[in-house]
C-alpha positions in Angstrom: 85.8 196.6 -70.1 88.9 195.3 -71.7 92.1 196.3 -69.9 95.7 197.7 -70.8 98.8 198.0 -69.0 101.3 200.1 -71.0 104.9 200.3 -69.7 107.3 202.2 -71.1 110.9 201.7 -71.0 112.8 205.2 -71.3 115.8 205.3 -73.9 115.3 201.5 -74.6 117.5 201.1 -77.6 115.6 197.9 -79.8 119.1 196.8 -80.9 119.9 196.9 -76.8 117.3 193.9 -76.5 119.2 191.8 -79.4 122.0 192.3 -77.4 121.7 191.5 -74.0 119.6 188.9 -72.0 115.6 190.1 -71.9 114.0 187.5 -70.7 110.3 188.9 -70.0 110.5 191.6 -73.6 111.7 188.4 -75.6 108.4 186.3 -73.9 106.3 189.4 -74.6 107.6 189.7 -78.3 106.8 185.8 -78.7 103.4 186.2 -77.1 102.6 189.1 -79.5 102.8 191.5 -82.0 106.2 193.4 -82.2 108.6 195.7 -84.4 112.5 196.7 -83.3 111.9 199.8 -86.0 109.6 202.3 -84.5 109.8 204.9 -84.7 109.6 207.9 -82.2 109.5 212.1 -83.1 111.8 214.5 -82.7 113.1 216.1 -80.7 113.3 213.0 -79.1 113.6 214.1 -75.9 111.8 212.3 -72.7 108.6 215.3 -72.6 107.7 215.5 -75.7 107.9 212.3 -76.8 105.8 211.4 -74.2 103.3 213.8 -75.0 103.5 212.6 -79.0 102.6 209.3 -77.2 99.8 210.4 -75.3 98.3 213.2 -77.7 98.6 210.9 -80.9 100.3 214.4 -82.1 104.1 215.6 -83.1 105.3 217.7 -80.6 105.1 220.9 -83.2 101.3 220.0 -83.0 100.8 219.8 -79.5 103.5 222.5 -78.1 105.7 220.3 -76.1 109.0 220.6 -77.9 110.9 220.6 -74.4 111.8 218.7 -71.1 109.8 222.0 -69.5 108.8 221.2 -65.3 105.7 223.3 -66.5 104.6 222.1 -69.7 101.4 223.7 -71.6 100.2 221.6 -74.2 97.9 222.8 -76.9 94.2 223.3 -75.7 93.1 221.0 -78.9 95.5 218.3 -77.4 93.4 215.3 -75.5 95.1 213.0 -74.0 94.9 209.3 -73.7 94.2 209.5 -70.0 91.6 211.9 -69.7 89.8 210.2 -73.3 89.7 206.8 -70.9 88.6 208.7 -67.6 85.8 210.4 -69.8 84.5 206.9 -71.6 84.4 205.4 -67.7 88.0 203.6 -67.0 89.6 203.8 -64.1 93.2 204.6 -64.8 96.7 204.6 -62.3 100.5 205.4 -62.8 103.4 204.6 -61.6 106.4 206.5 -62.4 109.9 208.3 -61.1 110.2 211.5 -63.3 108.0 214.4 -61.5 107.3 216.1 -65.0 105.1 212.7 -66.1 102.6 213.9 -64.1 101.9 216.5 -66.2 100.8 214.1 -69.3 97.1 213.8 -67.4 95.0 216.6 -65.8 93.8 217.2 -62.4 90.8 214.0 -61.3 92.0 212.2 -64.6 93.9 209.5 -62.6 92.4 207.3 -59.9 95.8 206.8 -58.3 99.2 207.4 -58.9 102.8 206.2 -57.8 105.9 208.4 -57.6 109.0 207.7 -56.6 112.0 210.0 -57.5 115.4 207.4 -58.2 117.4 210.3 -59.7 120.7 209.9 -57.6 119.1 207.5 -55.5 119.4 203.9 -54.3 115.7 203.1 -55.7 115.7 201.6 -59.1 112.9 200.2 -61.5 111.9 197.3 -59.2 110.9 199.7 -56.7 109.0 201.5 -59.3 107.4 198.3 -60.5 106.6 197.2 -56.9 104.8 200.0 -56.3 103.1 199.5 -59.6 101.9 195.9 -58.4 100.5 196.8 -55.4 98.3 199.8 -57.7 97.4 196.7 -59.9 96.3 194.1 -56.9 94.5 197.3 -55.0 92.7 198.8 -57.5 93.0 196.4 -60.7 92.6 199.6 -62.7 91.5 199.6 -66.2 94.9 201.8 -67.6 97.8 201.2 -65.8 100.9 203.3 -67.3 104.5 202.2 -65.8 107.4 204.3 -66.2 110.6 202.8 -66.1 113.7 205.0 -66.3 117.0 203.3 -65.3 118.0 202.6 -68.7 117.8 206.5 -69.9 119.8 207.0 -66.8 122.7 204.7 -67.3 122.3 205.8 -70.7 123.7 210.0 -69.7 125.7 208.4 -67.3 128.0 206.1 -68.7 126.9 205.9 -72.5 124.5 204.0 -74.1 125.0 200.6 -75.3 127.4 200.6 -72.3 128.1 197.9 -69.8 126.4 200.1 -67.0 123.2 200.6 -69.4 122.8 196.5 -71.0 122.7 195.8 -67.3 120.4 198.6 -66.7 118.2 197.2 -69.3 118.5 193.6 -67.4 117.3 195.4 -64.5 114.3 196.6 -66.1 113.1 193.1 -67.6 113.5 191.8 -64.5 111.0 194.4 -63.4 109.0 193.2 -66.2 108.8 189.7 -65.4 107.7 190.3 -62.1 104.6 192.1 -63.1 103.7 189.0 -65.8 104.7 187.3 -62.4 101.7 189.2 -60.5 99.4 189.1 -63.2 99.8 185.6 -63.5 99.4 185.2 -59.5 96.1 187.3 -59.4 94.8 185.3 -62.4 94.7 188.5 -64.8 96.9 187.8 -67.4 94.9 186.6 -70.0 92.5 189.9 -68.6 95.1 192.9 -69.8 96.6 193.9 -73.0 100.1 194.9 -72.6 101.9 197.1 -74.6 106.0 197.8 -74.2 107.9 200.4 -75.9 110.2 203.4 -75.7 110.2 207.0 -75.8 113.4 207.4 -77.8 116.4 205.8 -78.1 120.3 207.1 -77.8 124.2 207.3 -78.3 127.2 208.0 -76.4 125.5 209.9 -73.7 122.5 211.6 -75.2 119.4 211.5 -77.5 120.0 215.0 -78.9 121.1 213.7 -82.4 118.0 212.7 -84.9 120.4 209.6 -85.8 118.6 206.1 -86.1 120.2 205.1 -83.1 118.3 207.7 -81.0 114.8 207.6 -83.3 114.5 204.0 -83.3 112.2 202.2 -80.7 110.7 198.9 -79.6 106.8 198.7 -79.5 105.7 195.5 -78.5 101.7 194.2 -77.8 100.1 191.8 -76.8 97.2 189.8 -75.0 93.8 188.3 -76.1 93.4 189.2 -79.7 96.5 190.3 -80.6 98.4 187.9 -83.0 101.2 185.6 -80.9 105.1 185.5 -82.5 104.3 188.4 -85.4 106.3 190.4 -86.4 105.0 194.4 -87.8 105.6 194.9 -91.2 104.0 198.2 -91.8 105.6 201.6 -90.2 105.1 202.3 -86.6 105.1 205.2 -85.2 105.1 206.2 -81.0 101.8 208.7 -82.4 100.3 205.0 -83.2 100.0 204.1 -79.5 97.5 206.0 -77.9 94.9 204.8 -80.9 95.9 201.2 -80.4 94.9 201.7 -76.6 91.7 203.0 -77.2 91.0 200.3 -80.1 92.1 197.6 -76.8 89.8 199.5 -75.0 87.0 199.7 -77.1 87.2 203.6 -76.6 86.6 206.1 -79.2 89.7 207.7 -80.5 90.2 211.7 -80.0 89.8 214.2 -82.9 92.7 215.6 -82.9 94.8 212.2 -82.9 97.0 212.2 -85.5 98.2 208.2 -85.2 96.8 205.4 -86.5 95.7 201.7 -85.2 98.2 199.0 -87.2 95.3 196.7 -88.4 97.8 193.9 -88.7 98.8 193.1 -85.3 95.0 192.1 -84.2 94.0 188.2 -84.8 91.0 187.4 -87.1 87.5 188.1 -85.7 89.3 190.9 -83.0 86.7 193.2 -81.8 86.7 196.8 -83.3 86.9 200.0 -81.7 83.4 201.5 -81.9 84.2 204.8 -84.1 84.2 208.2 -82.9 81.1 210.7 -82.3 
């Protein structure tokens, strides 16, 4: 079964990575398919965009419209998770914001990592080391990797700040070391990988519907996905969880509301079979 690692970096302005040293997103973006002008929904807020991004459905559409610590989503919601866990992947996570683990329901993940860097001295290399040792264990066929130091410099000292470019450093680093991993278990040319944001910001929020804070990076690539292209039709956050299940060869939900951008796969790509 073909495999997908999606990371997501949380309030990752695109213009961020024009502006500071990414080493690993810039490799990623030359590797693959990639716009700076995604977009995400509003509110753009860390919960429901998340949800959008796993539902394929605006927040008014599946319920989320908050950064809730109980969330309910709508019962026609189905998320990306549990539509992999039902077609026979085996799917893990690795995140630092407690609320995430909301986005799949109980015996829908195989394994999960959490580790809480609110206020703390962890960062997003502790994150992503205990996302590598998921990989390496379990070589899962869905891995999701949250990444949330940027967001957090972000409230703290402003976005597009010197404290949040260095956060964003921080998390490319954390990026290069799982290509680094991949590349030392002999898996990269094994996983799609997908990198994007859940909203973007300015000054110290992500409140505003501004372009600043709407506009997000989404960046795939691996074995049939054209190398150094860049997206020229609209993309959308609701237009990730279809892509995954087209990688996956996984029929799309219902209720998904996104769509799969045709243009970012290389001639003679496999299609998704369609759904029941």
């Amino acid at each position: 079964m073909p495999k997908v690692i999606l990371v997501l970096i949380d309030g990752c302005r695109s213009d961020a990575i024009q502006l500071t040293e990414t080493s690993a997103i810039d490799r990623l973006r030359a590797q693959g398919a990639s716009t700076l002008t995604g977009r995400t929904v509003t509110p753009a807020m860390t919960l429901p965009a998340h949800f959008s991004l796993f539902t394929s459905m605006s927040p008014l559409s599946h319920g989320i419209v908050a950064n809730t610590g109980s969330p309910a989503p709508s019962n026609m919601a189905g998320g990306l998770v549990e539509v992999l866990k039902y077609n026979g992947s085996a799917t893990a996570a690795a995140y630092s914001w407690e609320p995430l683990r909301n986005l799949a329901p109980p015996s829908a993940l195989d394994a999960a990592f959490y580790l809480n860097t609110d206020g703390t001295p962890f960062t997003d290399l502790d994150i992503m080391a205990g996302a590598i040792r998921l990989l390496e264990k379990l070589h899962p066929d869905f891995l999701f990797i949250y990444l949330e130091g940027v967001d957090q410099a972000g409230h703290a000292s402003g976005w597009m700040s010197e404290a949040y470019l260095t956060a964003l450093k921080t998390a490319d680093q954390a990026v290069g070391r799982l290509l680094q991993a991949l590349t030392e278990c002999g898996w990269r040319d094994e996983y799609h990988l997908l990198l994007q944001a859940d909203h973007g910001g300015e000054e110290r929020g992500h409140q505003t519907p501004s372009e600043a804070v709407l506009t997000i990076p989404w960046i795939a690539c691996g074995p049939g996905i054209r190398q150094g292209h860049r997206i020229e039709a609209p993309i959308s956050i609701l237009d990730t969880a279809p892509t995954i299940a087209r990688l996956m060869q996984v029929p799309p939900h219902y209720t998904w509301e996104g769509r799969v951008p045709d243009e970012i796969f290389a001639t003679g790509a496999a299609d998704c079979p369609q759904a029941a």
